[in-house]
C-alpha positions, -999 to 999 in steps of 0.1 A, spaced: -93 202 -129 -84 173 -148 -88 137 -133 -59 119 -135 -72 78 -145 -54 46 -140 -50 27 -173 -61 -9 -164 -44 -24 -189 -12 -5 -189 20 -30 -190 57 -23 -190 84 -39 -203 118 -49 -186 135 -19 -206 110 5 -194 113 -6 -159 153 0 -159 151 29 -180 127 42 -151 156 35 -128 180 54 -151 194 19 -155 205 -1 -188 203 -33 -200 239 -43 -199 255 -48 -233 293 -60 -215 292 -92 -201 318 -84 -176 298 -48 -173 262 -65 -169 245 -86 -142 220 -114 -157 182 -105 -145 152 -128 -146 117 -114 -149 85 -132 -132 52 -116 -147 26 -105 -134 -13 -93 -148 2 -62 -164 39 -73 -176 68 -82 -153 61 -78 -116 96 -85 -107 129 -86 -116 154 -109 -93 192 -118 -97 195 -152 -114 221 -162 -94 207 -190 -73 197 -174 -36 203 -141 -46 171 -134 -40 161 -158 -18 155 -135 13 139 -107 -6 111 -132 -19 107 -148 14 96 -113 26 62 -114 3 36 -136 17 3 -138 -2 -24 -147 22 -47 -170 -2 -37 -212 -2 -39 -208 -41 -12 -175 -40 9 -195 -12 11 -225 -30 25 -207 -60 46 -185 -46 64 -214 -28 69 -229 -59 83 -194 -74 111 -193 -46 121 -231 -45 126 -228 -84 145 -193 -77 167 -206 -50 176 -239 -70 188 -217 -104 156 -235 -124 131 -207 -122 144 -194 -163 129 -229 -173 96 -217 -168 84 -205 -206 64 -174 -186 103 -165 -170 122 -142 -193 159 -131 -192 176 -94 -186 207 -84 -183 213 -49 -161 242 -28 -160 261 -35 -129 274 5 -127 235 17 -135 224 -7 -104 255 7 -85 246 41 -88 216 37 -64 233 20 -39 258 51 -42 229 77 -37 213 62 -6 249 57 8 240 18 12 275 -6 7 278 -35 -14 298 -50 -35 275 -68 -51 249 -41 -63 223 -65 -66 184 -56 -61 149 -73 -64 126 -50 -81 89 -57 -75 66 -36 -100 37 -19 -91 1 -25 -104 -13 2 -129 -26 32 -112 -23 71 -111 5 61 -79 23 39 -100 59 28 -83 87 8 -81 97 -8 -46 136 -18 -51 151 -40 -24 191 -32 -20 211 -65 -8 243 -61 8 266 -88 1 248 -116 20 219 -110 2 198 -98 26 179 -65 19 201 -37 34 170 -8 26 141 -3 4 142 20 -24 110 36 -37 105 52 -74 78 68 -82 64 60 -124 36 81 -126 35 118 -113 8 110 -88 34 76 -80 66 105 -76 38 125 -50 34 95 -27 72 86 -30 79 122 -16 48 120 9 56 90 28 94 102 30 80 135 50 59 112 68 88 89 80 106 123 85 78 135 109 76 101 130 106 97 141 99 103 177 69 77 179 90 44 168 59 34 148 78 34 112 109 26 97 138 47 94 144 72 67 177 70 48 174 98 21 153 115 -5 161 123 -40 134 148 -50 143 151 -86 141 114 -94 106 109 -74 126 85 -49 137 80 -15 150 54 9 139 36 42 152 10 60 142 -26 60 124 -33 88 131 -70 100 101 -89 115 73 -117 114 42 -108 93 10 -109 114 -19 -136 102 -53 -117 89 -73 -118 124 -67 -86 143 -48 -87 173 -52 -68 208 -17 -55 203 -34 -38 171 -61 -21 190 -30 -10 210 -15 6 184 -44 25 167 -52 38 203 -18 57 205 -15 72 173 -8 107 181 -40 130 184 -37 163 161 -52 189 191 -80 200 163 -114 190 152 -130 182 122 -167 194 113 -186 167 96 -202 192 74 -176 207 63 -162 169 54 -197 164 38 -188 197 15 -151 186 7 -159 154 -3 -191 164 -30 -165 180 -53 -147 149 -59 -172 128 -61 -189 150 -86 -171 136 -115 -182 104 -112 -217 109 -102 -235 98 -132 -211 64 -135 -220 58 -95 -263 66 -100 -268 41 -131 -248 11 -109 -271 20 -76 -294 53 -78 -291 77 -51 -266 62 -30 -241 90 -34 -269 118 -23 -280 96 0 -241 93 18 -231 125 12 -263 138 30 -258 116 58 -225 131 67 -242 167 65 -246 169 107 -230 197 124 -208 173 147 -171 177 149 -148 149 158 -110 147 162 -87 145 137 -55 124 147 -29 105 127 -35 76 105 -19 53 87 -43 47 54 -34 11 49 -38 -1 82 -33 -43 70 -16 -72 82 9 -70 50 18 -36 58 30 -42 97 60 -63 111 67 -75 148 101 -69 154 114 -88 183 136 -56 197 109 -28 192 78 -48 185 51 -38 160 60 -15 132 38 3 104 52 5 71 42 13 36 29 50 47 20 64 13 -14 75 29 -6 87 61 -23 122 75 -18 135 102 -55 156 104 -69 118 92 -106 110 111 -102 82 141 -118 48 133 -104 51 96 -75 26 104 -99 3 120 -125 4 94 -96 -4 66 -83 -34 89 -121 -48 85 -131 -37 53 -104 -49 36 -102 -80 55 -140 -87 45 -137 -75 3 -107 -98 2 -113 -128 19 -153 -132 40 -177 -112 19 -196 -139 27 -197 -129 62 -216 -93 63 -196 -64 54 -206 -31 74 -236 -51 96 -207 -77 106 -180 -50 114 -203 -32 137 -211 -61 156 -174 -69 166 -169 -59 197 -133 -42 189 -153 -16 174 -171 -7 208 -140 -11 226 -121 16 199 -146 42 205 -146 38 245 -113 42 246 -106 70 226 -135 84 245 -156 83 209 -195 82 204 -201 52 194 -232 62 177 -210 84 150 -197 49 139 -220 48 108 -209 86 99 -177 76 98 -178 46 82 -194 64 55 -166 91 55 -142 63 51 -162 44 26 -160 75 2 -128 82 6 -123 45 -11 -147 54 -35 -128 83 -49 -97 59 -50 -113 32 -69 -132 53 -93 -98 71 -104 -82 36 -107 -110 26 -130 -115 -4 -110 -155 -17 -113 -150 -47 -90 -138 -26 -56 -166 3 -66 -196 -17 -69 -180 -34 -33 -179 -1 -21 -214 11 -31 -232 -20 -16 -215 -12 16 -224 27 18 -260 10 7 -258 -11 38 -247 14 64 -279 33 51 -301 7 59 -288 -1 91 -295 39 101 
């Protein structure tokens, strides 16, 4: 089976974005709405009304957690909201066909006059998308429209719309609105709420405690066995950065234990929850979701990622075992708490597959010192 790679370097243009939407650049004036795109590593990253505050509420939804990021980003929406962000020389100008824009908002059955939307473009990778925000006429995001750009992007598109489909019943996840299969693309709604800070929260530990358990188990061995296959590919790449670290993991899964499988989320982050004063926390962005997923998975990507993107410095996998959340998660989903290092290594290859397709050195080699430390600590 062929691997399917993320090209690094892979940029679109503003015409390929809208063409991706089935949309034109408009070549009416009184037929075409004027666009500005901000750019990002690989091309533009979004694409935003120019009308002063048109997208002033969308933006204010993104909130990079770095003082660097912040500070920028502050200065990205003041300029936006005062009509002066198309004097910066990195800001270009579109124009987008008012009926091509409309015909989304006519698909998901989502009313405006306006037919504006904030496009943010996602990063190279083999799940490529497009998130589209729809604003009614007060501007404000009335849902969120996902497009997949790569055939992998169109798979995760359709995945997290079953996903929002099957959890209905929990109120964990916003609200789906509709699915267009033949265009890679469906709808949620826009969940209103506060972004949580980094630190985890008790009202997180909360949450990943009552995510719905799946009745079966899950054989380690067998995991050990899945896992190998994907893996093989890269095998060579992984030895000559750190020798034997791949057999070594792989081997240390191979116990004839089987734990519960239960849902999880697959990006459980600050970014991707909101507290919503009426119905409190909800998840969003469920793209990786599984409901046969192995418990401590969402807990190990809360610290994991919290720890690559902002505290290396502070310990990685000897840190995260330390915390005292993680004996508390395993008590009270009635867990050994001496399978912690298994599954962190389950979860820790699971990334690895990710970031090897991606192509990206810096999160493997992150990922490889940290399977290297759980070894050591066994």
């Amino acid at each position: 089976m062929e691997i399917e790679l993320a090209r690094p370097s892979e940029a679109l243009g503003t015409a390929e974005i809208l063409n991706a939407l089935g949309i034109n650049g408009g070549e009416v004036a009184e037929d075409s709405e004027p666009y500005l795109a901000i750019p990002g590593n690989w091309g533009p990253r979004w694409l935003i009304p120019a009308q002063p505050r048109a997208s002033a509420f969308a933006l204010s939804t993104w909130h990079p957690y770095t003082i660097p990021s912040r500070l920028k980003w502050f200065a990205i929406r003041m300029a936006a909201r005062a009509g002066a962000l198309q004097l910066a020389r990195s800001v270009s100008s579109v124009t987008v066909s008012r009926p091509g824009a409309r015909q989304w908002f006519e698909r998901c059955g989502i009313s405006s006059r306006t037919s504006e939307m904030v496009i943010l473009v996602g990063n190279p990778s083999p799940d490529r998308k497009l998130v589209v925000f729809l604003l009614d006429e007060a501007h404000r995001v009335a849902a969120v429209l996902k497009v997949g750009l790569t055939a992998g992007g169109g798979m995760s598109v359709l995945h997290e719309a079953e996903m929002l489909r099957l959890l209905e019943p929990y109120n964990l996840a916003p609200k789906l609105l509709s699915v267009h299969s033949e265009l890679q693309a469906a709808t949620q709604e826009y969940v209103h709420g506060a972004m949580p800070g980094r630190g985890f929260r008790p009202e997180f530990m909360n949450i990943l405690c009552r995510l719905p358990r799946s009745g079966a188990l899950k054989n380690l061995a067998q995991l050990a066995g899945e896992i190998a296959p994907r893996l093989a590919p890269f095998k060579d790449q992984l030895d000559k950065i750190m020798p034997g670290i791949l057999d070594r993991s792989i081997s240390s899964l191979s116990l004839d234990i089987s734990v519960p499988t239960m849902l999880v989320h697959g990006d459980f982050t600050p970014w991707n929850m909101r507290h919503n004063l009426k119905v409190g926390y909800v998840l969003v962005d469920w793209e990786w979701a599984d409901f046969a997923g192995l418990p401590a998975y969402d807990l190990l990507h809360f610290q994991f990622s919290d720890d690559r993107l902002f505290s290396q410095e502070t310990g990685g996998y000897a840190a995260i075992r330390a915390k005292s959340i993680c004996a508390e998660y395993f008590r009270r989903m009635d867990l050994d708490a001496e399978l912690l290092p298994q599954l962190a290594v389950a979860y820790l290859l699971d990334r690895l597959e990710s970031h090897c397709r991606q192509r990206n050195d810096q999160l493997t080699a992150y990922t490889l010192r940290e399977l290297a430390a759980v070894a050591e600590s066994s």
